[in-house]
C-alpha positions as CSV (number, residue, x, y, z in Angstrom):
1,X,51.9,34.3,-87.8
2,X,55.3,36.2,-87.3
3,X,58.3,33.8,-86.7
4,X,61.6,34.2,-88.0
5,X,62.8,30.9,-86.0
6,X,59.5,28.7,-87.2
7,X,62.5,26.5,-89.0
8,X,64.1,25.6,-85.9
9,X,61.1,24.0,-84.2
10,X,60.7,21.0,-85.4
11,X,57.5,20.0,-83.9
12,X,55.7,23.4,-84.2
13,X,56.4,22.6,-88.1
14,X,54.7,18.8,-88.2
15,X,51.8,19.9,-86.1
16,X,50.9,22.4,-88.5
17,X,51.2,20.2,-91.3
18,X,49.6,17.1,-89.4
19,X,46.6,19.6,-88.6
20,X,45.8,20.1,-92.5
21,X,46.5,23.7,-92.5
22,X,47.6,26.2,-94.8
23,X,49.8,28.9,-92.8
24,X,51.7,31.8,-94.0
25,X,54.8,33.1,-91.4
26,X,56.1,35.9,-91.9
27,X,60.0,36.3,-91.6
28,X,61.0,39.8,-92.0
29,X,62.7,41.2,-88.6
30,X,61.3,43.4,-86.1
31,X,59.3,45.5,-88.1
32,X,56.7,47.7,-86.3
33,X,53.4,46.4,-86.5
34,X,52.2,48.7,-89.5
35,X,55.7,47.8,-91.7
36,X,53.9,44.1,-90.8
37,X,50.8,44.9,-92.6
38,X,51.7,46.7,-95.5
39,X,53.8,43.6,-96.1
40,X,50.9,41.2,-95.8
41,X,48.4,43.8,-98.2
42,X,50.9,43.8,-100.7
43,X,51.5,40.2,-100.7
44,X,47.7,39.3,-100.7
45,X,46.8,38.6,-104.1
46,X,49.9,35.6,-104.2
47,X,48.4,34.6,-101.0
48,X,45.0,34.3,-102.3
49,X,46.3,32.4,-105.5
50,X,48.6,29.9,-103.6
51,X,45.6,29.2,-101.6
52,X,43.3,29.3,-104.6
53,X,46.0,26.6,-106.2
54,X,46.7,23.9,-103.5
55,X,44.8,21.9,-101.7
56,X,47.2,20.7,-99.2
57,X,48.2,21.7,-96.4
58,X,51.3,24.0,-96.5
59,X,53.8,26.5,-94.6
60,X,54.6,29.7,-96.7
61,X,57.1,31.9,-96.0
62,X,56.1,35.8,-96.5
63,X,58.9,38.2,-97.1
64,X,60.1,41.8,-95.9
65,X,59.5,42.0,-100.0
66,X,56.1,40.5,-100.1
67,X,57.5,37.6,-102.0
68,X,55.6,34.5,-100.7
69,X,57.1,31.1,-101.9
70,X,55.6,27.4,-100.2
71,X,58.6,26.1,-97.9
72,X,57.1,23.2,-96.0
73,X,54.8,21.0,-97.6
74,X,52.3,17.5,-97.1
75,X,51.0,16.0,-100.0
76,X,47.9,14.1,-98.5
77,X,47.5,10.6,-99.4
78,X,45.0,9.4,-101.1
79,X,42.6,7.4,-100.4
80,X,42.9,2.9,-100.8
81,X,40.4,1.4,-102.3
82,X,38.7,-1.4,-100.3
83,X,38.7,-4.7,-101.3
84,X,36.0,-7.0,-101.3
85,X,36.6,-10.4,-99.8
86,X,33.8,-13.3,-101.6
């Protein structure tokens, strides 16, 4: 996705987050739509590592330099054991 003002919408953030997924935005100004991709294929191979690397759901920021860093993050909790009542 392409949103330069992602950080201002508070809700737009948590239901990302709350939906499990892991999202890259890409924040680099109006940039025609081929500027866009050339970004994105040059910044694959650190999106396919972060992706290959975390397991929880995420927000990353990808930049007009193809730097792509995690900015928004939920750590999912884990799991309570039951206890058995006797």
């Amino acid at each position: 996705m392409r949103d330069q003002r992602i950080g201002t919408r508070k809700l737009e953030l948590e239901a990302l987050l709350d939906g499990g997924v892991q999202a890259f935005v890409l924040v680099s100004g109006n940039l025609k739509n081929v500027d866009n991709a050339a970004i994105i294929i040059k910044a694959l191979p650190k999106i396919l590592k972060l992706l290959a690397e975390n397991d929880f759901p995420f927000i990353a920021k990808v930049t007009r330099q193809s730097t792509v860093k995690i900015w928004k993050f939920k750590k999912r909790k884990k799991a309570r054991k039951k206890v058995r009542k006797k």
